[in-house]
Each structure stands twice: as C-alpha cells, then as structure tokens.
C-alpha positions, 0 to 999 in steps of 0.5 A: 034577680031584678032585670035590668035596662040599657039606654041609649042617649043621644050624643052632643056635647052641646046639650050633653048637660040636658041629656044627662039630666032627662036620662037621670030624671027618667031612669035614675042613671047617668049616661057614660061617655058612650052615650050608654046608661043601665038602670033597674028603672023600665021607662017609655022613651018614646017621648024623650027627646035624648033617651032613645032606646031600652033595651031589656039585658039578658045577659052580662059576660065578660067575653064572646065565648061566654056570651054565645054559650049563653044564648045557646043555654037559653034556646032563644027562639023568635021568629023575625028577628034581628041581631044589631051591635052597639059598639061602645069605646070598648075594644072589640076585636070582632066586626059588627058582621062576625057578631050578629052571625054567630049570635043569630046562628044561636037563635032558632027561628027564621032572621028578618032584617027589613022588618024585624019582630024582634031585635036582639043587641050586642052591647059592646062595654066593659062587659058585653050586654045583650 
C-alpha cells in the first residue's frame, strides 16, 4: 500500500484561490475547507509560502477506540516525542488534552513537549488520521 500524506494550509479567504493552486501544484491535491489536503505526493514544504506541514498517515480509523487499538498494535516507541491534535470541522467529542493522554500513554519512550524529536498528530476529519 502506498503511504500517504496530510498537508496543512494556510487559511485566508483572501489568497484561498493562491492557497489552493500551490498545494495542488506541489501535491496534486486540493485543501478542503479546513485548510487540510491528503495526497500519495511526499514534497518539502518548507518553502512554500501556504502549505505548511507534511505529515506522513499512519493510520486511518473511523473512531477513538480503533485508533488507540492501533497504536497499541503498533508498539510505537520514540524517545522525545509529542502527541498534538489538528482539529478539523469534524465533530469531536473529546478535548485536545484527553487525546494526546491516551494516545502518548501508548507509545513507550519518555514524552518531551518543549522540544520534541518527534511529534505525532491526531487529525480529527471524517476519519481520524494520525
């Protein structure tokens, strides 16, 4: 299976036409209204002027208990890490601190929150990407 990517944009109704044209010019996707586009396209961001993040999907589930059933699957393990949460316009009914408790619970090495080797996102869309 190939991987697949999440993409952060800048969001500003202003240049929303100039945002969605870079982040299809690099990753062959469109943002969707949360700023947010997925793509099977890796590309360096760090000089685009609206795409501001990749972030490499693990995995795809359509709830929480799925999604901490897989990290826990996974044995993640890395020290230094982080867990932040990207809230999309999806409904969610847990707080960003519930979130990122859980998940770094599952993941064995010790957390670091100033500064981080690694950090692992929750994406909260349709499905919940991390």
């Amino acid at each position: 299976m190939d991987k697949k990517y999440l993409y952060t944009t800048a969001k500003s109704e202003i240049d929303m036409e100039l945002i969605k044209a870079e982040c299809h010019t690099l990753t062959n996707s469109y943002p969707n209204e949360d700023g947010i586009a997925i793509s099977y396209k890796l590309v360096d961001v760090s000089r685009g002027a609206y795409v501001k993040k990749c972030i490499e999907i693990m995995f795809e589930v359509d709830n929480m208990d799925e999604l901490l059933a897989k990290i826990q699957n996974a044995r993640l393990y890395q020290e230094g890490f982080r867990v932040s949460v990207i809230k999309g316009s999806a409904n969610c009914e847990f707080s960003s601190m519930e979130v990122c408790r859980e998940v770094g619970a599952l993941i064995d090495g010790k957390a670091n929150l100033e500064q981080s080797t690694l950090t692992y996102y929750v994406v909260f869309l349709s499905l919940i990407h991390i």
